[in-house]
C-alpha positions as CSV (number, residue, x, y, z in Angstrom):
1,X,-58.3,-14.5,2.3
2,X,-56.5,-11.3,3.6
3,X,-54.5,-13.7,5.9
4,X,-53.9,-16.2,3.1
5,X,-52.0,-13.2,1.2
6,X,-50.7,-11.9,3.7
7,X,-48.9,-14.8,5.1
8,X,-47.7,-15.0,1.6
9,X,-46.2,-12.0,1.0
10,X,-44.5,-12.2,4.7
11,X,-43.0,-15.6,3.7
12,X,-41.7,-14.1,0.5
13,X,-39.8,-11.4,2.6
14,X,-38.7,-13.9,4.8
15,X,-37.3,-15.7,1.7
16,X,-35.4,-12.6,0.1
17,X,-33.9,-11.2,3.1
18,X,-32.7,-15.2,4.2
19,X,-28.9,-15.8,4.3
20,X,-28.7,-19.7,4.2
21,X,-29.9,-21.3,0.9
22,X,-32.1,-24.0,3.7
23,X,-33.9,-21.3,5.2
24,X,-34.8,-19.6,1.7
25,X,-35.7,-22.8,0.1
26,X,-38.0,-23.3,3.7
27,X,-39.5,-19.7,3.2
28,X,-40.3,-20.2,-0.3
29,X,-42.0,-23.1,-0.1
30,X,-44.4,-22.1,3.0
31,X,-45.2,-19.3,0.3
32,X,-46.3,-21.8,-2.3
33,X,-48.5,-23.7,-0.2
34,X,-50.3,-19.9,1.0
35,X,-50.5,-19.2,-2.2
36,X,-51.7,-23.2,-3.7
37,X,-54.6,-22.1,0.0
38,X,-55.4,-19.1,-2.5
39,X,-55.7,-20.4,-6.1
40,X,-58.3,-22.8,-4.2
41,X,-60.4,-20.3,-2.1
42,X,-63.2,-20.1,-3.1
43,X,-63.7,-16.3,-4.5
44,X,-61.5,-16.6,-7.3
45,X,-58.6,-13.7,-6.5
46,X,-55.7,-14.7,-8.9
47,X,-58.3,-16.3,-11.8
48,X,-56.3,-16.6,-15.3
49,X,-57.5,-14.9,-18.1
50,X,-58.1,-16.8,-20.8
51,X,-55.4,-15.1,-22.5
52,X,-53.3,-16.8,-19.8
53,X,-52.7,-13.4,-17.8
54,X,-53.2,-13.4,-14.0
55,X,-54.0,-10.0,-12.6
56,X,-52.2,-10.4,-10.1
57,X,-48.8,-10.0,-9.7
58,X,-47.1,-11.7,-6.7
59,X,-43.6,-10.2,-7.6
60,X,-43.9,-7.0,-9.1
61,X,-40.6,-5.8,-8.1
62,X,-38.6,-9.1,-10.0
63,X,-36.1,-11.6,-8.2
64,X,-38.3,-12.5,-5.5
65,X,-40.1,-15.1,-7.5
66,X,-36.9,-16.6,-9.3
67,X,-36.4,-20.4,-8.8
68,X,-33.7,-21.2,-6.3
């Protein structure tokens, strides 16, 4: 699981910090499919609410998670 987010997260910086729009769109989407890897592990670590809020917050800091 550690890996799983941590690949994530790497990806994600990967994505911010990328210069060509390919190479961001390419980050992005190896960060979905860690985090698609961690929605369906099996300990539930992102599990909605049923209120609808997720505890965890994969872009606290804003932009990173904007659509491209």
């Amino acid at each position: 699981m550690n890996y799983l987010l941590q690949r994530e997260q790497e990806e994600l910086l990967h994505a911010q910090n990328a210069l060509c729009p390919a190479e961001r769109r390419t980050h992005y989407g190896l960060a979905e499919r860690f985090a698609r890897r961690v929605r369906q592990h099996p300990l539930p670590y992102r599990s909605v609410r049923q209120d609808g809020f997720i505890a965890f917050n994969p872009h606290p800091f804003g932009g990173e998670g904007k659509q491209i």
